[in-house]
C-alpha angles and dihedrals in degrees: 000000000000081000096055092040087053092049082050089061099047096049082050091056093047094058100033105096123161112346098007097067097042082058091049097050093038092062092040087050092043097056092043114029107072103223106017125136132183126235113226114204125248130221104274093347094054114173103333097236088304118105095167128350134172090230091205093054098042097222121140134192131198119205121221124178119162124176081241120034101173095047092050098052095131102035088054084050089054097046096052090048095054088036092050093052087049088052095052101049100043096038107029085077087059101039125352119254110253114138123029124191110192094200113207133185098226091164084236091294082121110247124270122282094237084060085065100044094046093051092050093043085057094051092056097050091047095035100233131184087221153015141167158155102251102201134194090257097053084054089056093051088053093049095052092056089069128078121283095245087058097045090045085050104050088042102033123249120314100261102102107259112280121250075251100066086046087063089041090054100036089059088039083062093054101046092049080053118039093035091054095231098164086066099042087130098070095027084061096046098060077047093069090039090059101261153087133190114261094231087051089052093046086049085052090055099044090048091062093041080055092055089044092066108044126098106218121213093239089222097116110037089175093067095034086059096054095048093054086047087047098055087045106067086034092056088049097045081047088055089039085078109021101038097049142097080217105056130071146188110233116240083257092064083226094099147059118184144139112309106235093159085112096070092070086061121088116237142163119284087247096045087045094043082056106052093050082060102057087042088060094041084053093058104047084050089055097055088048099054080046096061092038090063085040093059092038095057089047092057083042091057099043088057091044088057083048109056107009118019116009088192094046108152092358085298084278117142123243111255131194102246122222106167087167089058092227089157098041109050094282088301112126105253137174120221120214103190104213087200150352122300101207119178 
């Protein structure tokens, strides 16, 4: 069992680029490492350079898991360098800086030898404690130190994943990134002003035409469920925009957002009484259909964490994002929709 479970792990780590990886090593981090917590990113400001860190201890990581290692040396350089002076402004208030860890998925190839200089370059001009390449292999090794329910548990059972779960996480790919879920802060946020980009709103719809023409396996009727729930209060936030009288493309071509061109026409006191109307109806229509993706893609991700990935987007919910705080007294608040508001 404990070799299967290791080849489980392996084929995890191969697949696992971007976000995936950070998820995989936060939950291994967070069953076996005493005092680490996770960053979630925030809207613009997203993590701040820290991805995990044992507060007390002061000691950071920063995840990087490109599709090519080898062939992004120096952008993966870059990155831990302007990471690192993130990291250092924003955290070094809170806990000192002393030990960094700059994890890679390296799917087990070993990771280039200007990585390392350029680590331990960083820890003599900082003076750190400590600094180091933190490497696939060196994940595995932590994850086997813990008990077998909880391994089976962060990388699935030890039968090898069904031609099932390929299909699954291979959709899961493509809704993290069509529907620019990475970004959901701000995308939410236009969303309160009234708008959307146009190349958000294009992603969204290809999304569900995606969905449209699969076949899905049938095997887990839970998350099948959510995902059909899921393109459909996408498809009607898509219409939302580009099937009504109250909606409009900018002159750009870069926008949609609500049409208030009608308000430069004269018009009767009644016709314009009405129109203001249906521009208000629009709007509350809009902030339901909002909340109802919102709670969609929070039944989506609960399944996700279920059946696919336990530690998918940090295992933090999806929020409607109103930073201007238009629904709570001009107070930045975020909304958690406990349910659908259907008409």
């Amino acid at each position: 069992m404990l070799a299967t479970q290791r080849t489980r792990f392996k084929l995890l780590v191969h697949e696992a680029d971007g976000q995936r990886y950070e998820d995989l090593f936060v939950n291994i981090m967070s069953y076996s490492e005493p005092g680490f917590k996770a960053v979630k990113p925030h809207g613009n400001l997203g993590d701040r350079g820290n991805d995990g860190w044992v507060s007390g201890d002061g000691r950071y990581y920063q995840c990087y898991a490109p599709e090519d290692l080898p062939g992004n040396t120096e952008k993966a350089i870059d990155k831990m360098k302007q990471d690192f002076a993130k990291l250092k402004e924003y955290w070094e208030e809170i806990s000192p800086v002393k030990e960094f860890f700059y994890v890679l998925n390296d799917k087990f190839n070993g990771a280039p030898a200007h990585i390392y200089k350029a680590v331990e370059a960083l820890k003599k001009d900082h003076g750190l404690t400590h600094a180091e390449v933190y490497v696939a292999s060196q994940l595995e090794a932590k994850l086997f130190t813990l008990s077998n329910d909880v391994i089976e548990y962060l990388v699935g059972s030890a039968d090898i994943r069904s031609a099932a779960d390929d299909i699954y996480s291979s959709l899961l790919d493509q809704a993290t990134g069509m529907m620019h879920l990475l970004d959901w802060m701000h995308t939410s946020d236009n969303l309160i002003a009234g708008g959307i980009e146009k190349y958000v709103l294009d992603d969204f719809s290809a999304f569900t035409s995606l969905v449209f023409r699969m076949d899905l396996p049938g095997t887990d009727l839970p998350l099948e469920s959510s995902i059909s729930e899921l393109v459909m209060r996408v498809d009607e936030l898509v219409e939302h925009f580009t099937d009504s009288d109250h909606a409009m493309l900018t002159a750009n071509h870069t926008w949609w957002c609500q049409d208030k061109t009608w308000k430069k026409i004269w018009r009767s006191p009644s016709v314009y009484q009405q129109m203001s109307d249906a521009s208000d109806a629009w709007s509350s229509d809009l902030f339901r259909l909002h909340c109802n993706m919102v709670h969609a893609l929070n039944l989506f991700s609960a399944e996700v964490r279920r059946r696919l990935l336990p530690g998918y987007m940090s295992g933090q919910k999806f929020v409607v994002n109103d930073s201007f705080g238009i629904y709570n007294q001009l107070q930045g608040c975020h909304i958690l929709p406990e349910s659908f508001r259907d008409v």
